[in-house]
N, C-alpha and C positions, 0 to 999 in steps of 0.2 A: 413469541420471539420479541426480541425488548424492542422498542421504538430506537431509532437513530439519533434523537434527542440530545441534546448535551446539557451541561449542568444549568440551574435554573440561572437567568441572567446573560449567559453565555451564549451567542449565534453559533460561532464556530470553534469546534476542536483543535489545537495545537499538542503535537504530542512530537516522539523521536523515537527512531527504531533503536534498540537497546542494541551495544553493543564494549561488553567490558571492557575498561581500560588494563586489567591488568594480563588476562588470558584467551580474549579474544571469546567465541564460545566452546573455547576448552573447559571454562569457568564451572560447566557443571561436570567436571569429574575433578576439576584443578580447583576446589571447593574452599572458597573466601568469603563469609558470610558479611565481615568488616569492611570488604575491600570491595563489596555489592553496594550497602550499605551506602557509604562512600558516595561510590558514581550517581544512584539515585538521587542521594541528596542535591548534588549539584545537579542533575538534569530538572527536578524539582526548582531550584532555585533559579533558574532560566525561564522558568514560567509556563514550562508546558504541564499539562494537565492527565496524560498519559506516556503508556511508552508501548512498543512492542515487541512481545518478547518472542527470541527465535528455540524452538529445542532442534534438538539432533538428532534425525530418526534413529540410527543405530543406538543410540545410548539409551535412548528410552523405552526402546523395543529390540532388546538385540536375539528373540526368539518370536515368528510368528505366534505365539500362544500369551505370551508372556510381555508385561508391562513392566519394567523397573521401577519397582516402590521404591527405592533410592532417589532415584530421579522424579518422580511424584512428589516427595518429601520436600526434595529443594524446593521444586514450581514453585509449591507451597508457601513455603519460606520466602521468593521473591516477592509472592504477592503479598505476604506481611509486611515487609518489608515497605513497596510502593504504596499499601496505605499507612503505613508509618507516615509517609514522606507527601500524601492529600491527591498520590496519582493513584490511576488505575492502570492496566495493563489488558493487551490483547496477545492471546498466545498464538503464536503458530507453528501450526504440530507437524505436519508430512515434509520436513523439513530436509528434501533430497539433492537441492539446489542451494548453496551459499555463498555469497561473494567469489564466485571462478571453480567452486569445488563441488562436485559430486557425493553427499552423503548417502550409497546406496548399502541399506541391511544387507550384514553377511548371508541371510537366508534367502535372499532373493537374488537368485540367478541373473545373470545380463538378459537371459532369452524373455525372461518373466516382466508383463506389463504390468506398470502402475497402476492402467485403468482398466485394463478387462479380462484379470485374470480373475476368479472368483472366490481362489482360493488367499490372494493377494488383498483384494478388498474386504473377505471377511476379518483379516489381520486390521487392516487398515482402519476398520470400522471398531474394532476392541480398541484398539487402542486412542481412538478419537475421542472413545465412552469413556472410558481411562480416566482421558485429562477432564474431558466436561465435569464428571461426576467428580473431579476432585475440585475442581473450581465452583461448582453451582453451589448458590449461596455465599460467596466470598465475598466482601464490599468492596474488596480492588480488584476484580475480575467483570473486566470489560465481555467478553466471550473469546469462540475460537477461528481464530482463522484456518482452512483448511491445510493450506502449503503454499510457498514461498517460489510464486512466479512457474506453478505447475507447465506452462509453454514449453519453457525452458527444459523443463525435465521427459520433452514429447520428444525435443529433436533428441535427443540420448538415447530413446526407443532400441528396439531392435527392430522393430517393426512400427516405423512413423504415426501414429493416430491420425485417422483422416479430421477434416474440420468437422467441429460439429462432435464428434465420435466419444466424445467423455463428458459430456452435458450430462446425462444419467447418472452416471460415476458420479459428478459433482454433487448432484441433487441428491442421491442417497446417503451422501455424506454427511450434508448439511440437516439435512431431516432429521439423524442421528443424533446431531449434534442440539438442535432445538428440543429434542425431545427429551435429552438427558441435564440439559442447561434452557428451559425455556426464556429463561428472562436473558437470555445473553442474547450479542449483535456478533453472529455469524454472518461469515465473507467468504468469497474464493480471491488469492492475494496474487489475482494473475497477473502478467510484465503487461507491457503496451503492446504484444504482436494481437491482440485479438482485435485491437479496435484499430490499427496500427495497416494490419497486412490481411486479417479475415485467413490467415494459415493456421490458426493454432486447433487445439480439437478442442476448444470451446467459444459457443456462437455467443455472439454480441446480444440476441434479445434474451438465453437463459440467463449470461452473467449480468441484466441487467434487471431480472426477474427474480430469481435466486437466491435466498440467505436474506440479509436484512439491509444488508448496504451494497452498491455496486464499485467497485475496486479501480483506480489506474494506477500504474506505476510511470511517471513522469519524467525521465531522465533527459536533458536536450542531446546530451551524448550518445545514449542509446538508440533512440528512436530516431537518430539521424539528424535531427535538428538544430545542430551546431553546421553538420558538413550542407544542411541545405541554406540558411540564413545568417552560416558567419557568428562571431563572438562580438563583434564588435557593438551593433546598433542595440542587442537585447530582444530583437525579437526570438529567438531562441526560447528565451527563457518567457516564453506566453505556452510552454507546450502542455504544461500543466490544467491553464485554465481551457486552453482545448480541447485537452484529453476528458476535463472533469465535465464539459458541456458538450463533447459529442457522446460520453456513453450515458449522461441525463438522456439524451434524447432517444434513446430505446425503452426507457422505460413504457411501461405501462398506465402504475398506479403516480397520480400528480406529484404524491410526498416521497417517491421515492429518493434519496440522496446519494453523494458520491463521495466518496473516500479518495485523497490522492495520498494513497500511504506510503509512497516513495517518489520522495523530492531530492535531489541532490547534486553537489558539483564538486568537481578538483581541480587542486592546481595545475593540475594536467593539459586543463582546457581553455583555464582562467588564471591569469596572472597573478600572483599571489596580491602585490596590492592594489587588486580589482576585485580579487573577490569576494570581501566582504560586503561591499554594496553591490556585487551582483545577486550574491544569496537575499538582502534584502527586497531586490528589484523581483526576483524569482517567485520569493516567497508573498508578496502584496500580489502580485500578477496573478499568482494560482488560489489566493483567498479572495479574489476580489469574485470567481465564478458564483453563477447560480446554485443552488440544491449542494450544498456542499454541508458533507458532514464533518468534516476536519481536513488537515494537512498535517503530515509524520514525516517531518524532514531523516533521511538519511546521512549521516549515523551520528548517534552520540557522541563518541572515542575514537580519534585514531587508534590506530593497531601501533603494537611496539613491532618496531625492528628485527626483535629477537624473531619473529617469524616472519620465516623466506621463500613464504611460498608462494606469497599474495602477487598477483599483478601490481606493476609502483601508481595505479591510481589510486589503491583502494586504502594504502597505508594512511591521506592526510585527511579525508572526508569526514573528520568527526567535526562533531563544535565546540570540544572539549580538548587536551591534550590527555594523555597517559600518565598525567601528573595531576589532574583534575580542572589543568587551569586552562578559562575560557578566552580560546581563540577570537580572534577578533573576528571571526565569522559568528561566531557562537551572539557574541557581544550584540554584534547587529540584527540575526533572526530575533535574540531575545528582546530589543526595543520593536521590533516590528510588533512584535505579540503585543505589547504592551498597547503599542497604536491602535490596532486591529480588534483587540479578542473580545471588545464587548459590541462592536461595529456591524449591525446589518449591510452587506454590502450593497451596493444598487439592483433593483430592479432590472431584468432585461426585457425590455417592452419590444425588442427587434430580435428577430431569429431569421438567421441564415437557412436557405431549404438547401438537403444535404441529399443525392439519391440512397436509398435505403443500404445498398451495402456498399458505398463509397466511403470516407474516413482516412483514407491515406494525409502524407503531408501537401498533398495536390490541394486538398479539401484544407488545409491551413493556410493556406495563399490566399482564401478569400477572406479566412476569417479574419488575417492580418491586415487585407486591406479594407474589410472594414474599420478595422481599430484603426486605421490609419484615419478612415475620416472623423474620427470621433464618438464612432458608436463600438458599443460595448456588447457584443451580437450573441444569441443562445442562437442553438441548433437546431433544428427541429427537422424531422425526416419527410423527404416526398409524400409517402404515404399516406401523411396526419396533418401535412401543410394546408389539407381545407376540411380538416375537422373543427371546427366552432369551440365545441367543449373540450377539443382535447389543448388547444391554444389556449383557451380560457382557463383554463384549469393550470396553465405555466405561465400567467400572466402575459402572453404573448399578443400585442395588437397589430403587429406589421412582419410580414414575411417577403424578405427579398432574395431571389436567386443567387446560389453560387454563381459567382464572380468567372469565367471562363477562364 
């Protein structure tokens, strides 16, 4: 399985979750290879280094048995395309969950589980091989991600996954997918509820064991982190570097790193002209963490108007317009990168001791007020708070208690 590594030179990844300007991702059946083309280019000329690409279960699998070689063909095509343009892409395939919408296969009944039906998973697992096998060996094929915030698609259940209860699920996945793409960096592209609330049915030490990078989705809106510390002062917007140093601190192996592959804000939250230096403030805050394999700001593209389906936060969120031109948010993440992307961030010599399955936003009141005195604090869990080698091995010389 590839190393987490980034391009030679390079500390940290910058990339953006793909999201077309012209058709939203109607784009692979509503087929613009020009108007792909296009958008890459400019997400390219912003300076990120990757993207990540979403498919649509039903479109790609619209029979258990059966793959769309149609839909195979484009993937294909896009990844020409992003190494035309010097990115690579990471795909992500069990795509049941997207911005407000439910993509569930017409072959799968409401009563049928995602994770523990086994006639379900052996579908899930062809088609997993599908996309590997069509990417392995591609020079713009980052690897694959499993699915797009699976949590999300637990509460949908008909019958709730307990915690914990699709760890196995994940792990047969991912195994699949090493074995059919070995050199690729496989993920599980789970939301914040696991590190967040410990309800999802997957545990904090396999998603931090598991595949080759460990995942947060960062949102201050989501994760409550707006309604707990306000818009105003910017602490909000540290939930990133939180999130990416408390699921560091489950890890195991010392190299293991963290992925925040969803970063993101709207005007919704953020007054239009505020928000372009708060996405700057957002984006330095969650690159400045320890073990960080990249940051993938969401999204590329606004949505056009013509579709009226979307909840009104999700239409402004790109860093692009629908006409390819960069928003002044765009403007600003792109000088960050510039600032930032060849930058070792600082060392964390101080680690916050966290009790083992603690992690709520309780467990961010300390870490804030440590940043408040000036220190810049890793996580490290009760458990390993007086292991020698396991500190030494995170650079850690000082362990001080959550903050009450």
């Amino acid at each position: 399985m590839r190393s987490a590594a980034g391009p030679p030179g390079r500390r940290t990844r910058f990339g953006v979750n793909y999201i077309p300007a012209r058709h939203w991702l109607h784009s692979w059946t509503e087929w613009e290879p020009a108007a792909i083309d296009e958008d890459l280019a400019a997400i390219a000329a912003l300076g990120f280094d990757h993207v990540r690409l979403h498919l649509l279960w039903p479109l790609f699998q619209p029979d258990p048995g059966y793959v769309s070689a149609t839909m195979l063909s484009r993937l294909r095509a896009v990844l020409d395309t992003c190494a035309t343009h010097g990115m690579q892409a990471q795909v992500t395939v069990l795509n049941g969950w997207m911005s407000g919408f439910l993509f569930r296969p017409a072959w799968m009944s409401t009563q049928r589980s995602f994770f523990n039906d086994p006639e379900v998973t052996a579908a899930e697992l062809q088609y997993l091989r599908a996309v590997a096998q069509e990417l392995a060996g591609h020079p713009a094929a980052l690897g694959i991600d499993i699915g797009n915030e699976l949590s999300v698609l637990a509460d949908h259940e008909a019958v709730r996954p307990v915690p914990g209860s699709a760890d196995g699920w994940a792990r047969t996945l991912l195994r699949a997918c090493a074995d059919d793409m070995p050199d690729g960096l496989h993920c599980n592209g789970v939301d914040h509820q696991p590190w967040l609330t410990g309800a999802a049915p997957f545990t904090r030490d396999a998603l931090a064991s598991d595949g080759s990078v460990t995942v947060v989705h960062a949102w201050p809106f989501f994760t409550g982190a707006f309604d707990r510390y306000g818009h105003a002062d910017g602490r909000a917007l540290h939930i990133g570097e939180y999130l990416v140093e408390l699921a560091g601190a489950y890890a195991d192996a010392p190299g293991r790193e963290v992925w925040a592959q969803e970063i993101g804000l709207s005007t919704q939250w953020i007054p239009e002209p505020d928000i372009a230096g708060a996405a700057a403030q957002f984006l330095r805050a969650t690159a400045s963490a320890g073990r960080l394999w990249g940051v993938t700001w969401w999204c590329s593209h606004d949505i056009d108007p013509m579709f009226t389906g979307f909840a009104p936060l999700e239409y402004d969120l790109g860093l692009l317009t629908t006409r390819n031109t960069v928003k002044p948010m765009g403007e600003q993440v792109a000088e960050v990168i510039r600032e930032i992307a060849e930058a070792a961030p600082p060392a964390r010599r101080i680690a916050m001791v966290l009790p083992d399955r603690a992690g709520g936003l309780d467990a961010m009141d300390g870490f804030l007020q440590l940043k408040a005195r000036g220190v810049d604090p890793a996580i490290v869990l009760a458990s390993r708070a007086g292991d020698r080698n396991h500190l030494l091995g995170r650079g850690i010389e000082t362990v001080v208690p959550l903050s009450p």
